[in-house]
PDB file of N, CA, C and O in Angstrom:
ATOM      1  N   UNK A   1      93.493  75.172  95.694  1.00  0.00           N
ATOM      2  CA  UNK A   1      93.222  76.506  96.161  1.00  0.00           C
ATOM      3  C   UNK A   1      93.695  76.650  97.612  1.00  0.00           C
ATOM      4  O   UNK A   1      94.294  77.674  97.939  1.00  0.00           O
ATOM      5  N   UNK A   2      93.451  75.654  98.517  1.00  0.00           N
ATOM      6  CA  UNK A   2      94.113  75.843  99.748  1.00  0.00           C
ATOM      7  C   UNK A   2      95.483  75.270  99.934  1.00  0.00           C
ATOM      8  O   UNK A   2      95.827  74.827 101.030  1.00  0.00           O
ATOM      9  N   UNK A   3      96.241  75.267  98.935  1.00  0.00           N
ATOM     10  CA  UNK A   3      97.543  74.774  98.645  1.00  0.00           C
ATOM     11  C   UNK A   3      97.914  76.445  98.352  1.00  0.00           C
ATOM     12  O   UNK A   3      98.797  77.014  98.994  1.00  0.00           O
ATOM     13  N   UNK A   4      97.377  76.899  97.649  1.00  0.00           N
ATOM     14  CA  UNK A   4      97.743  78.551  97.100  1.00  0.00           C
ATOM     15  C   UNK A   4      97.870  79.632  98.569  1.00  0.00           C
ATOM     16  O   UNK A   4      98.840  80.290  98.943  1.00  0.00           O
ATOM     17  N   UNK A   5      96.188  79.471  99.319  1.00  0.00           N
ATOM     18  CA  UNK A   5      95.717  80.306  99.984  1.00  0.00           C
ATOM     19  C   UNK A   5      96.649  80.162 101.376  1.00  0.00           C
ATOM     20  O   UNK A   5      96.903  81.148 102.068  1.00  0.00           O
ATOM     21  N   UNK A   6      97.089  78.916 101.672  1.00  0.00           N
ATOM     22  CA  UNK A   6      97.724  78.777 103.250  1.00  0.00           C
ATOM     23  C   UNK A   6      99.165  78.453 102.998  1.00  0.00           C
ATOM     24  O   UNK A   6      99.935  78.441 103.959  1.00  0.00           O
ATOM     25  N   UNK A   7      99.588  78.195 101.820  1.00  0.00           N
ATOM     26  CA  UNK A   7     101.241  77.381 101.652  1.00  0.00           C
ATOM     27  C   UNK A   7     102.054  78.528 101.591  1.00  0.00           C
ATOM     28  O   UNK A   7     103.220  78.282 101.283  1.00  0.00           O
ATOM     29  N   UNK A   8     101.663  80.222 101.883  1.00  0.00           N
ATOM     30  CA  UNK A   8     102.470  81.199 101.784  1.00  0.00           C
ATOM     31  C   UNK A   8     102.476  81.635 103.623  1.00  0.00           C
ATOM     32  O   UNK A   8     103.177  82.364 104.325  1.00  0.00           O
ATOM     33  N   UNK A   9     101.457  80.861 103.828  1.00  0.00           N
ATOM     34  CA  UNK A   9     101.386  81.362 105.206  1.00  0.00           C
ATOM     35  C   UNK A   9     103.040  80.879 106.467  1.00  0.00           C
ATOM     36  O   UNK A   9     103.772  81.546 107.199  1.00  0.00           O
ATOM     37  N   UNK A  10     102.933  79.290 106.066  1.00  0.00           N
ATOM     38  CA  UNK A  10     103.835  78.661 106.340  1.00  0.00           C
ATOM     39  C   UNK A  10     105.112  79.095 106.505  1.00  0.00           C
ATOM     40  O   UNK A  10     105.642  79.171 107.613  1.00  0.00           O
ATOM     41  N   UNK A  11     105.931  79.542 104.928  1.00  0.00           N
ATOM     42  CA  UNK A  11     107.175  80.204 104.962  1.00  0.00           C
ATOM     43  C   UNK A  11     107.201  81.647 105.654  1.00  0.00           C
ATOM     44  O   UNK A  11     108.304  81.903 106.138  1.00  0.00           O
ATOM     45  N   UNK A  12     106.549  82.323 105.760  1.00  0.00           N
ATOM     46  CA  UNK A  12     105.882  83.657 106.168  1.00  0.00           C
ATOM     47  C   UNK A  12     106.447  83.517 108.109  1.00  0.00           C
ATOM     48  O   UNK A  12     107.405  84.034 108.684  1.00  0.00           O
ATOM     49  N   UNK A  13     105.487  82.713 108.560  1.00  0.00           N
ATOM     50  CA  UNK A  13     105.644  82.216 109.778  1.00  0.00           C
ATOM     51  C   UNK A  13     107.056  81.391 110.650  1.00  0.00           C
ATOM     52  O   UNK A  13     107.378  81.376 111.839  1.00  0.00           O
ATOM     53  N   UNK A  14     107.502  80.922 109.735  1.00  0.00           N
ATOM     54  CA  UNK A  14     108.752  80.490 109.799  1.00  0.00           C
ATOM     55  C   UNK A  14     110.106  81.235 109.458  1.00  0.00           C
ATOM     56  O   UNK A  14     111.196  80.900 109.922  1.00  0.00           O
ATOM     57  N   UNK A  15     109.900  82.264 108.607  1.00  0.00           N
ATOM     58  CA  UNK A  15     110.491  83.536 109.012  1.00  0.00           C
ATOM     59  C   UNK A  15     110.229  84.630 110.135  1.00  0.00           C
ATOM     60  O   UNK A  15     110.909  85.548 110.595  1.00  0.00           O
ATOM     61  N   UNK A  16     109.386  84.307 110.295  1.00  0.00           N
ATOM     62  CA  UNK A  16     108.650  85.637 111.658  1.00  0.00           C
ATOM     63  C   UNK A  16     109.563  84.486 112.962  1.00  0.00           C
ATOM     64  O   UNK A  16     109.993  85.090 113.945  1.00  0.00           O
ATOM     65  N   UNK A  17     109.794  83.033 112.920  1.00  0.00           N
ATOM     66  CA  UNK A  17     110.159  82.880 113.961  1.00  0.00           C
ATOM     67  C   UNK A  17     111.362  82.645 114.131  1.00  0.00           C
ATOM     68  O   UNK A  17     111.945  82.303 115.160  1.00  0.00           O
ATOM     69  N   UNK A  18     112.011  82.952 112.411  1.00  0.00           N
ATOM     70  CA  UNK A  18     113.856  82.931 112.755  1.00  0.00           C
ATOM     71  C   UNK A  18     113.980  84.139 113.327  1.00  0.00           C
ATOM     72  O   UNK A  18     114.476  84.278 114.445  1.00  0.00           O
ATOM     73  N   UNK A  19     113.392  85.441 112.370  1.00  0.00           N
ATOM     74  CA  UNK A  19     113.602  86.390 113.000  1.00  0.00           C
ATOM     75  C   UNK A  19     113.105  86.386 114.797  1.00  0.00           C
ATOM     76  O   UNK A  19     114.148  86.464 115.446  1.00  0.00           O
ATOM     77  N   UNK A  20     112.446  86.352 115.302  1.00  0.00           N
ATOM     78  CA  UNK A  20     111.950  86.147 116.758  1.00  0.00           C
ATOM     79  C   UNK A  20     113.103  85.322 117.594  1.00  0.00           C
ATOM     80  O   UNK A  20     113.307  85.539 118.789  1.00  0.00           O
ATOM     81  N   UNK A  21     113.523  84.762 117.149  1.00  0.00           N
ATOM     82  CA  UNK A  21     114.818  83.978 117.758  1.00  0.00           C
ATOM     83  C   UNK A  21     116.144  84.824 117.562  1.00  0.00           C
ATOM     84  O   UNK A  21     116.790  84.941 118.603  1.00  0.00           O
ATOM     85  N   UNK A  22     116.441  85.162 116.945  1.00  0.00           N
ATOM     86  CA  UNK A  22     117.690  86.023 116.821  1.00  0.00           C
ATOM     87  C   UNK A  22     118.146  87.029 118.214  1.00  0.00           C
ATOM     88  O   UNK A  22     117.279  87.610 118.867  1.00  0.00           O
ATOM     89  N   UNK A  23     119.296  87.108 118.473  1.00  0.00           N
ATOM     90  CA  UNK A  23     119.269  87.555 119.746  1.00  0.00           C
ATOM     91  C   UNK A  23     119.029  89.221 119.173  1.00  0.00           C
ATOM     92  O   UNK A  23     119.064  89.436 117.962  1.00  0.00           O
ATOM     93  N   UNK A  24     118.782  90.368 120.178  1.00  0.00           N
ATOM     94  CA  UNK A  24     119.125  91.744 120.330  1.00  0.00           C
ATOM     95  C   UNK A  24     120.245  92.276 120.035  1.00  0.00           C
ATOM     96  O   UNK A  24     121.106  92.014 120.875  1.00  0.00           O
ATOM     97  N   UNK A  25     120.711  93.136 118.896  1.00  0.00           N
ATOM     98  CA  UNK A  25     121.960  93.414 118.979  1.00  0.00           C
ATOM     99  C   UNK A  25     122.218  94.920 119.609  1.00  0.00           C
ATOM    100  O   UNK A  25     121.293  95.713 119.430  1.00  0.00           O
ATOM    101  N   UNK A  26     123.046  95.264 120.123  1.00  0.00           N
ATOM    102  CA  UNK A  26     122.985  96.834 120.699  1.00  0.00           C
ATOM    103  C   UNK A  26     122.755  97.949 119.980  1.00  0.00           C
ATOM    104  O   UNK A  26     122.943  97.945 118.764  1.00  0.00           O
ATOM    105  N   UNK A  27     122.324  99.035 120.635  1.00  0.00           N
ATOM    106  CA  UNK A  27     122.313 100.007 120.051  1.00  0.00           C
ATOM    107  C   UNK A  27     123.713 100.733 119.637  1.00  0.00           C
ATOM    108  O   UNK A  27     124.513 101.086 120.504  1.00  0.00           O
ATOM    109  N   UNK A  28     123.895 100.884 118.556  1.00  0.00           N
ATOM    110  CA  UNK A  28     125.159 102.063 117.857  1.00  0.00           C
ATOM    111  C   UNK A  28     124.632 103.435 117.501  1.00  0.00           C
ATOM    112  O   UNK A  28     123.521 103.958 117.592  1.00  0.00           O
ATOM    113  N   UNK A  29     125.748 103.815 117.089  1.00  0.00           N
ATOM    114  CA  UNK A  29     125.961 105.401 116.502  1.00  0.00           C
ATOM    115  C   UNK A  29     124.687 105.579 115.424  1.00  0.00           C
ATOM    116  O   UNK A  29     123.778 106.407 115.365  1.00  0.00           O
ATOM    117  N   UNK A  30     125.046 104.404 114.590  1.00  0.00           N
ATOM    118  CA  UNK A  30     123.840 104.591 113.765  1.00  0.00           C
ATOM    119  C   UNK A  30     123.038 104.235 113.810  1.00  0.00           C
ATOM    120  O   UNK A  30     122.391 104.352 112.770  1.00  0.00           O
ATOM    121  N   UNK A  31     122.377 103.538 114.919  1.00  0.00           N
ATOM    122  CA  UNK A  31     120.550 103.155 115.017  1.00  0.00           C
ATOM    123  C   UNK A  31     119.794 104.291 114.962  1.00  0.00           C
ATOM    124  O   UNK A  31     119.688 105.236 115.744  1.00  0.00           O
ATOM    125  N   UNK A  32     119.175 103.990 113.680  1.00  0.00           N
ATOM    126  CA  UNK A  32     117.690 104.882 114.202  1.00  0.00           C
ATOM    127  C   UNK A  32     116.615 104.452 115.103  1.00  0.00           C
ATOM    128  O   UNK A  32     115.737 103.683 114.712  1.00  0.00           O
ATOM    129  N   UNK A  33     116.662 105.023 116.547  1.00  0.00           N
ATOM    130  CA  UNK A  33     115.140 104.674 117.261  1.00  0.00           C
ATOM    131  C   UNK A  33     113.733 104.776 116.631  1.00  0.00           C
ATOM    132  O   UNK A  33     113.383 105.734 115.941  1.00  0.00           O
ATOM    133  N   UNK A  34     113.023 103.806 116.895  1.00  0.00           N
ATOM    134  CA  UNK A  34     111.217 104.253 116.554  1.00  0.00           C
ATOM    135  C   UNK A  34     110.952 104.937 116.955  1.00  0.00           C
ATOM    136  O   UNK A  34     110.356 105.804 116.317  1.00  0.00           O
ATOM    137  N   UNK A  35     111.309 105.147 118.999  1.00  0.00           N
ATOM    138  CA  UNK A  35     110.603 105.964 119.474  1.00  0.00           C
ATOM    139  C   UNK A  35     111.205 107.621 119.135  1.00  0.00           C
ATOM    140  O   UNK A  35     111.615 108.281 120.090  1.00  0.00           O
ATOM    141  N   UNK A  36     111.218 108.038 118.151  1.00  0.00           N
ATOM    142  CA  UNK A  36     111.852 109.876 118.500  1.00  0.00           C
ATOM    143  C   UNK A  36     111.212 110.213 117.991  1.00  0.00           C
ATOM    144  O   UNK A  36     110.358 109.502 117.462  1.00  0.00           O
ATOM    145  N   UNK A  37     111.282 111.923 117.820  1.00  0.00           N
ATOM    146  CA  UNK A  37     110.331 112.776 116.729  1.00  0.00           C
ATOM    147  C   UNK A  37     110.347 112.549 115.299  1.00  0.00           C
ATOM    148  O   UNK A  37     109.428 112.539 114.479  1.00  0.00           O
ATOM    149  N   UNK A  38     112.181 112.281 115.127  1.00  0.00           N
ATOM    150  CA  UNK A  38     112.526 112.478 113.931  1.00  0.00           C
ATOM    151  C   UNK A  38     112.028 111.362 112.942  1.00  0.00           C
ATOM    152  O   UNK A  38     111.714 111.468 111.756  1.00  0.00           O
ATOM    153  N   UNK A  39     112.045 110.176 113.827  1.00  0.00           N
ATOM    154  CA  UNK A  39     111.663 108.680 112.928  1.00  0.00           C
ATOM    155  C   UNK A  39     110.028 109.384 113.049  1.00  0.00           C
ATOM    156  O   UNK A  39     109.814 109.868 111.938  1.00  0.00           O
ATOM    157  N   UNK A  40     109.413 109.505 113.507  1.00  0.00           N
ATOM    158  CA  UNK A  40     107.804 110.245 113.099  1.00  0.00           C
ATOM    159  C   UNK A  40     107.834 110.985 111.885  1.00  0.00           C
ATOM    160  O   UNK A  40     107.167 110.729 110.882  1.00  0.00           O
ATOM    161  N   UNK A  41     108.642 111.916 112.029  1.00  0.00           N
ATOM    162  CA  UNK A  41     108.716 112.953 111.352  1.00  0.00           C
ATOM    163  C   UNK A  41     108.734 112.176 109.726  1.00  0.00           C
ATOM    164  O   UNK A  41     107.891 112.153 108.829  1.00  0.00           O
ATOM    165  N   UNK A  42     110.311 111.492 109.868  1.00  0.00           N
ATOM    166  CA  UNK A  42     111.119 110.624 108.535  1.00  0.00           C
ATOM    167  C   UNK A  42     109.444 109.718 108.085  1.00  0.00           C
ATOM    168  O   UNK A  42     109.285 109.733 106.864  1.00  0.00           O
ATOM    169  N   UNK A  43     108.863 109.358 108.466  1.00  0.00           N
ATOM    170  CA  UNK A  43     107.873 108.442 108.417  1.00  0.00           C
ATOM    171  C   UNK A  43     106.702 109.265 107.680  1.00  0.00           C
ATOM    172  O   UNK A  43     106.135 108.970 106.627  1.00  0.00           O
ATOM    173  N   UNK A  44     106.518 110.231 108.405  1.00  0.00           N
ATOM    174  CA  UNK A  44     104.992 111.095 107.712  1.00  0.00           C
ATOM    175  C   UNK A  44     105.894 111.666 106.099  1.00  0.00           C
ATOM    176  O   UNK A  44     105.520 111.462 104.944  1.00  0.00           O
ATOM    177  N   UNK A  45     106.873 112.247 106.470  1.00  0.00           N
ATOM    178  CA  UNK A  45     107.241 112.694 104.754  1.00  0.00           C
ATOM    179  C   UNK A  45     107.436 111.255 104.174  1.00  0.00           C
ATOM    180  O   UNK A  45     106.359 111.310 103.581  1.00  0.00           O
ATOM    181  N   UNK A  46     107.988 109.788 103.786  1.00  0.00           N
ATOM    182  CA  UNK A  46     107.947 109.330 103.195  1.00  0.00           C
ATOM    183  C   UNK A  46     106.181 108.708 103.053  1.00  0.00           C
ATOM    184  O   UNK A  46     106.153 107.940 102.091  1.00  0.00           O
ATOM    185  N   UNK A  47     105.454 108.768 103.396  1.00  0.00           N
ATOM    186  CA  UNK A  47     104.328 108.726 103.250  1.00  0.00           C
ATOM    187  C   UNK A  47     103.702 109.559 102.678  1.00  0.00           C
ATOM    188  O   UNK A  47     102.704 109.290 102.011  1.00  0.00           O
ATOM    189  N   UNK A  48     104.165 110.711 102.830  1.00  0.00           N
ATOM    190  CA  UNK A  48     103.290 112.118 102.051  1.00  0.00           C
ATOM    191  C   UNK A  48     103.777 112.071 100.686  1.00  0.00           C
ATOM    192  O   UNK A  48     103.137 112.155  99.638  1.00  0.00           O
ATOM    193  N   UNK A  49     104.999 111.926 100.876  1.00  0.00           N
ATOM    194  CA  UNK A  49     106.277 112.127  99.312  1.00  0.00           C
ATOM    195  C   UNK A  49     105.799 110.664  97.998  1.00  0.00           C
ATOM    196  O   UNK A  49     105.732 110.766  96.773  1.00  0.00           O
ATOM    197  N   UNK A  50     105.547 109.425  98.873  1.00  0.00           N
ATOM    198  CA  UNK A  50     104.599 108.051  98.261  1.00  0.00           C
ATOM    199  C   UNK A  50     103.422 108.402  97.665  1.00  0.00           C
ATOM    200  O   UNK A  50     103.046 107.970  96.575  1.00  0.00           O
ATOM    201  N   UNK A  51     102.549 109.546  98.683  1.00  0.00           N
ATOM    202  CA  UNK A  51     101.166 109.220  97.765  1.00  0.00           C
ATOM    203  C   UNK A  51     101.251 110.629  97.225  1.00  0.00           C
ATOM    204  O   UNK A  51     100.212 110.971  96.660  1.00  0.00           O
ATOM    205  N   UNK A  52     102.114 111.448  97.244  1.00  0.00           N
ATOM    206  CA  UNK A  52     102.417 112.508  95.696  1.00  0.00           C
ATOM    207  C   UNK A  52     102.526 111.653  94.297  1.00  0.00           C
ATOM    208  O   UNK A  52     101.879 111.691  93.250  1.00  0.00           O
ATOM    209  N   UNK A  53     103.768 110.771  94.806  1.00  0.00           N
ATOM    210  CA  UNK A  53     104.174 110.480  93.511  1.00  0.00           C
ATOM    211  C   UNK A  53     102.748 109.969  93.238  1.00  0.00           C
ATOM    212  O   UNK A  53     102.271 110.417  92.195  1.00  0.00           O
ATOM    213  N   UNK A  54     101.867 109.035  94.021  1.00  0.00           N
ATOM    214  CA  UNK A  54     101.285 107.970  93.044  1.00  0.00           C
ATOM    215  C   UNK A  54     100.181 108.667  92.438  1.00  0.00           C
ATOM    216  O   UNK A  54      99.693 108.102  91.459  1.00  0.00           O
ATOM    217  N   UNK A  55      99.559 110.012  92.870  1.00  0.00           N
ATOM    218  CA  UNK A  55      98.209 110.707  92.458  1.00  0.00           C
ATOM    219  C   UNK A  55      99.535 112.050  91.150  1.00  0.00           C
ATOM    220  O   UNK A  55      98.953 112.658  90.252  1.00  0.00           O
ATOM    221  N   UNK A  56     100.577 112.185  91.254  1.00  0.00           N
ATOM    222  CA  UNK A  56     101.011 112.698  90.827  1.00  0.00           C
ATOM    223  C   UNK A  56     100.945 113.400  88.622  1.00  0.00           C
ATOM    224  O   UNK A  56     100.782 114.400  87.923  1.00  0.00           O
ATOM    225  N   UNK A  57     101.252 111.744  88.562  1.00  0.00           N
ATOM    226  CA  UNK A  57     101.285 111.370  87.171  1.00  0.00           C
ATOM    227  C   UNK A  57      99.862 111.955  86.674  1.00  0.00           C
ATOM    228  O   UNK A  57      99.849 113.014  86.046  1.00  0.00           O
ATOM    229  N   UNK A  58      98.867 111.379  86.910  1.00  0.00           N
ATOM    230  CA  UNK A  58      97.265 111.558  86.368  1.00  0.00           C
ATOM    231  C   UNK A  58      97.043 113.351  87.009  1.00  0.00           C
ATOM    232  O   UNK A  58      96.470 114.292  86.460  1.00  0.00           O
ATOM    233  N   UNK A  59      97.580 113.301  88.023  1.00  0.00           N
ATOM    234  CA  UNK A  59      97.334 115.563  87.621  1.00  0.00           C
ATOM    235  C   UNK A  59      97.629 116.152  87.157  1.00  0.00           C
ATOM    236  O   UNK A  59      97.010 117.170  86.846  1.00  0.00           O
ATOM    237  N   UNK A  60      99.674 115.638  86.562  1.00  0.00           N
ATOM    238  CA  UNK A  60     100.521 116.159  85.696  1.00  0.00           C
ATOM    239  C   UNK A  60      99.707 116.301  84.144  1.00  0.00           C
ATOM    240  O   UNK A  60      99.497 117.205  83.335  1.00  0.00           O
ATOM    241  N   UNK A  61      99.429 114.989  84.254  1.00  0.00           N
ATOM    242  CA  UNK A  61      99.160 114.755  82.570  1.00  0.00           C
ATOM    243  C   UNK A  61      97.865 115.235  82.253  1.00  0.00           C
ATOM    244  O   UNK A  61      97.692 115.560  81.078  1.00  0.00           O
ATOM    245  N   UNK A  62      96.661 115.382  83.253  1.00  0.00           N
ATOM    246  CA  UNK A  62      95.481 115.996  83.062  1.00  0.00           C
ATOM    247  C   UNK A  62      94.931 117.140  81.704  1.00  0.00           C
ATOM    248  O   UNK A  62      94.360 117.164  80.614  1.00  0.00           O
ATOM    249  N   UNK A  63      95.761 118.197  82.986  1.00  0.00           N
ATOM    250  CA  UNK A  63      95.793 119.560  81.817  1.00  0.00           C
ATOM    251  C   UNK A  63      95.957 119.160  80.064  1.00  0.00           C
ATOM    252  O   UNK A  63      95.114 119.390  79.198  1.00  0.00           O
ATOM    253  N   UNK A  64      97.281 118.515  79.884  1.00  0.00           N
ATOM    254  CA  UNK A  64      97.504 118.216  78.922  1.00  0.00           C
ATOM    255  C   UNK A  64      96.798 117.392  77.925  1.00  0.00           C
ATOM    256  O   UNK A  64      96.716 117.614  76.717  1.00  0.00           O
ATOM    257  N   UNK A  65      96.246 116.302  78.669  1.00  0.00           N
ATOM    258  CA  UNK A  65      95.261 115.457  77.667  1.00  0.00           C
ATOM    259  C   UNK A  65      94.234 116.590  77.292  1.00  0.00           C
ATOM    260  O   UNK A  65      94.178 117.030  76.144  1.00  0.00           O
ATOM    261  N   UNK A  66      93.362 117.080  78.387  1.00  0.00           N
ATOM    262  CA  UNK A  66      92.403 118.056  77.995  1.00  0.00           C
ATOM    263  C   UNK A  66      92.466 119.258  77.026  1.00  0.00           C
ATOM    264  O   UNK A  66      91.594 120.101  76.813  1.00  0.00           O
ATOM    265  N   UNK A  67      93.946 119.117  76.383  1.00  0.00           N
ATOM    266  CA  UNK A  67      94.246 120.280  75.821  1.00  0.00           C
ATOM    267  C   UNK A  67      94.175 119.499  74.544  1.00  0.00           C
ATOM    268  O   UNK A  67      93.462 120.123  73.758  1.00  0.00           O
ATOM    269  N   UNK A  68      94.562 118.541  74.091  1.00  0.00           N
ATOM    270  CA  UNK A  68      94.757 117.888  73.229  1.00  0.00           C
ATOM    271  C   UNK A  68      93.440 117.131  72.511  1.00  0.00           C
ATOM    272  O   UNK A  68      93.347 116.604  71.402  1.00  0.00           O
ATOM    273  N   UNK A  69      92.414 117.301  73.643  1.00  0.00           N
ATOM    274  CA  UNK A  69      91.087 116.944  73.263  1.00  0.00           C
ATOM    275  C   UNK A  69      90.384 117.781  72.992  1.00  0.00           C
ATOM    276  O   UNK A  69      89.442 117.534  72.239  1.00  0.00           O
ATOM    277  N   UNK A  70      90.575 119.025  73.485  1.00  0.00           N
ATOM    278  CA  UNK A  70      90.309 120.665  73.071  1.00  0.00           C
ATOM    279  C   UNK A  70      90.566 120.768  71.255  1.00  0.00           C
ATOM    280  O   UNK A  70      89.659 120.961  70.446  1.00  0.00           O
ATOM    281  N   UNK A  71      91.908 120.598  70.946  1.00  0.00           N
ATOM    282  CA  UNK A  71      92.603 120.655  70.014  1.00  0.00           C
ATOM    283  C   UNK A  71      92.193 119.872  68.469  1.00  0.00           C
ATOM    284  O   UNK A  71      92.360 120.105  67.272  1.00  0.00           O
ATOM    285  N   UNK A  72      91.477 118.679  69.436  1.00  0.00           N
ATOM    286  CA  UNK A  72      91.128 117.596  68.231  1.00  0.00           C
ATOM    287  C   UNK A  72      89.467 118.103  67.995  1.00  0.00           C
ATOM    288  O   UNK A  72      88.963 118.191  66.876  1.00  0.00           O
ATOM    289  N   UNK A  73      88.832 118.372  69.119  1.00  0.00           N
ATOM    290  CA  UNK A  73      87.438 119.022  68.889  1.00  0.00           C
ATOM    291  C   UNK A  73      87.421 119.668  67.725  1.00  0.00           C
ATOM    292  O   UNK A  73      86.854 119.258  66.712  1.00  0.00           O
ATOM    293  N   UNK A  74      88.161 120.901  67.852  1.00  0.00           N
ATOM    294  CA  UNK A  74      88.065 122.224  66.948  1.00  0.00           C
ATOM    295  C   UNK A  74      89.026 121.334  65.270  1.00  0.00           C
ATOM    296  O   UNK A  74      89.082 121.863  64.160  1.00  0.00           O
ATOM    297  N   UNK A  75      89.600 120.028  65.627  1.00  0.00           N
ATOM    298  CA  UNK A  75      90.189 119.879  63.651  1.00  0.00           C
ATOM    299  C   UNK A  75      89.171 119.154  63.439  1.00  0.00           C
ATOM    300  O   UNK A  75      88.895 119.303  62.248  1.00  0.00           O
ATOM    301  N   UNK A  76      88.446 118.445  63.919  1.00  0.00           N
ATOM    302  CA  UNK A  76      87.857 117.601  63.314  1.00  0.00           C
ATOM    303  C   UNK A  76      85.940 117.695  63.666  1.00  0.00           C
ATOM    304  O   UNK A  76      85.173 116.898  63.125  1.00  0.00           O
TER     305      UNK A  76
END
């Protein structure tokens, strides 16, 4: 169990310190900064647009089951 619980920690950490070693590369044309409005902005819609989809499915299909349980009430 502590072969499971800490042996992911290891590789985990040893990537955090290749990456940490790697030098800075410059900024280009196409970096997106953290710090602007727009990366805020880009950030709150993929977050809003994530937890649509995931509550999405079960509101879509709601109506419909309930209709279908409506449906089976009244044949049977």
């Amino acid at each position: 169990m502590l072969v499971a619980r800490y042996g992911a920690i290891v590789p985990t950490l040893a990537l955090a310190g290749a990456f940490a070693a790697k030098p800075r590369n410059d900024s280009t044309k196409g970096t997106l900064r953290t710090d602007t409005v727009l990366f805020a902005l880009l950030l709150i819609a993929n977050v809003i647009i994530t937890g649509a989809l995931t509550f999405f499915p079960g509101d879509a299909l709601g109506p419909i089951v309930e209709h279908f349980e409506m449906l089976r009430g009244h044949l049977f």
